[in-house]
N, C-alpha and C positions, 0 to 999 in steps of 0.2 A: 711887280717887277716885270716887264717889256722880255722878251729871250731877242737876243743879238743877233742870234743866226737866223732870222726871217727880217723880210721885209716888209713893209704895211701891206702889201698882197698878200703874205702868208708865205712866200716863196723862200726858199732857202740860199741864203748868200753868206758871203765869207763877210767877218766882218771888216769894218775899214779901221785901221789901227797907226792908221801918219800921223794922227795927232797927237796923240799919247806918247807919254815920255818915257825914255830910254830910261829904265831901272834894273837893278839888279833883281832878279827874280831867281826864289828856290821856291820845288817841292818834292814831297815824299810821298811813298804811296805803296802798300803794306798790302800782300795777301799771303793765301797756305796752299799748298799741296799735301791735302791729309791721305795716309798709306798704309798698309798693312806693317808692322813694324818688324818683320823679313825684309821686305820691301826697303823700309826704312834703312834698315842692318847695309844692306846694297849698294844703295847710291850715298851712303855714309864713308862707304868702304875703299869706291873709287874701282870697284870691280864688277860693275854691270858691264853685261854683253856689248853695247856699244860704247862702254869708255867711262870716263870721267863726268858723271851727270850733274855734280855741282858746279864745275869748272865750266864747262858745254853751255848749262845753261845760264851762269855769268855771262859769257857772253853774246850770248841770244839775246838776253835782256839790255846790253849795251848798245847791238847791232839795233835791235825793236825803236829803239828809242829814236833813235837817227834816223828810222825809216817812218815816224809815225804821220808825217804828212803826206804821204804815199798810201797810207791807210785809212785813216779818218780826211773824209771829203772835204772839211773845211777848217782843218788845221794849217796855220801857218807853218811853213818851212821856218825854221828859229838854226840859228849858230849857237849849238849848244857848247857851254864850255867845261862843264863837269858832267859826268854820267857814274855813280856807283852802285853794285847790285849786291850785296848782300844774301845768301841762303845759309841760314841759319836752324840744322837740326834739333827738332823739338819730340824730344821721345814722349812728353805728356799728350803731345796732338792724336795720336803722334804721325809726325809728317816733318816737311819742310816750310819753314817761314822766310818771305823774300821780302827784303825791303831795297824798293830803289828811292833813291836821290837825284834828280838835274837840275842843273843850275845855268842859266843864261843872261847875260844884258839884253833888254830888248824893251819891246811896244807890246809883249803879252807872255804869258806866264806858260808854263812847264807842265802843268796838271796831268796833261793828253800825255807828254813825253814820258812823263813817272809810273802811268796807270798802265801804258803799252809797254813797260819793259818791265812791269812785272805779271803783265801778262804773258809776253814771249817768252818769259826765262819760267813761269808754270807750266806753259804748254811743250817747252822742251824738256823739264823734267818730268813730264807725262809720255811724251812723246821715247824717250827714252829708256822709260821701264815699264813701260805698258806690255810688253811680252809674259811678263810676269804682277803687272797687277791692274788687268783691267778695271777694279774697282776706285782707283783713284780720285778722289777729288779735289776739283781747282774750288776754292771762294773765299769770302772774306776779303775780295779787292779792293781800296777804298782809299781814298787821299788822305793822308794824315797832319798834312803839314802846306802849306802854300803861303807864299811870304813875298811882299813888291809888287810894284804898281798900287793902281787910286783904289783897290779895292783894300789892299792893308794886309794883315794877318790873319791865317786859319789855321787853330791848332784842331784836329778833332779830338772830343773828352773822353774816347775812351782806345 
């Protein structure tokens, strides 16, 4: 399989997307924020030192989304018409699980949109109790869901 974003010189371009038909497209895209489970106790509680760190990074994660062609060089700017973020306290992790959802009509699909907002919404609940737990870690990023266009459906299996 050919990668889109090069040209027969190797050269990196955006790709051309006018012919392709206007479809409904969703995806999902799932990572964690694992923490010291004080830490946890904290931004559970809504009473870390700079504020509300579930609510804050809700909407980091919505802002990320809408900025994500500003970020990645060869994303299309898209009219997104759904954005939801999801953090979901998990004491077995124990940490926080984020899942985002976007959903657009268009000529290409959400992936970049889903992956960056739950990136921004990890690195703002990082960024936000990091005074008290430098050992934080972001992973576990990964699409779980992508649906429309000629490519079809992707569930991932696990």
């Amino acid at each position: 399989m050919a990668l889109t974003h090069f040209d027969a010189r190797g050269q990196a371009r955006m790709v051309d997307v006018s012919n392709k038909a206007v479809t409904n497209r969703i995806a999902t895209a799932a990572g964690y924020v694992r923490m010291a489970p004080d830490t946890l106790a904290l931004a559970e509680s809504g009473t870390a030192k700079k504020g509300d760190v579930l609510g804050v990074a809700r909407l980091a994660g919505i802002m990320g989304t809408k900025r994500t062609a500003d970020l990645i060089p060869l994303c299309h700017p898209l009219p997104i018409t759904k954005v939801a973020v999801d953090l979901d306290v998990d004491r077995d992790l124990p940490g926080i699980r984020i899942t985002a959802t976007v959903k657009t009509t268009g000529q290409t699909g959400v992936e970049m949109e889903a992956l960056t907002a739950v990136n921004v919404a990890a690195l703002t609940v990082y960024d936000m109790l990091k005074a008290v737990d430098k050992a934080m870690e972001i992973g576990g990023i990964h699409v779980t869901l992508k649906d429309g266009g000629k490519s079809g459906r992707y569930e991932a299996t696990s």
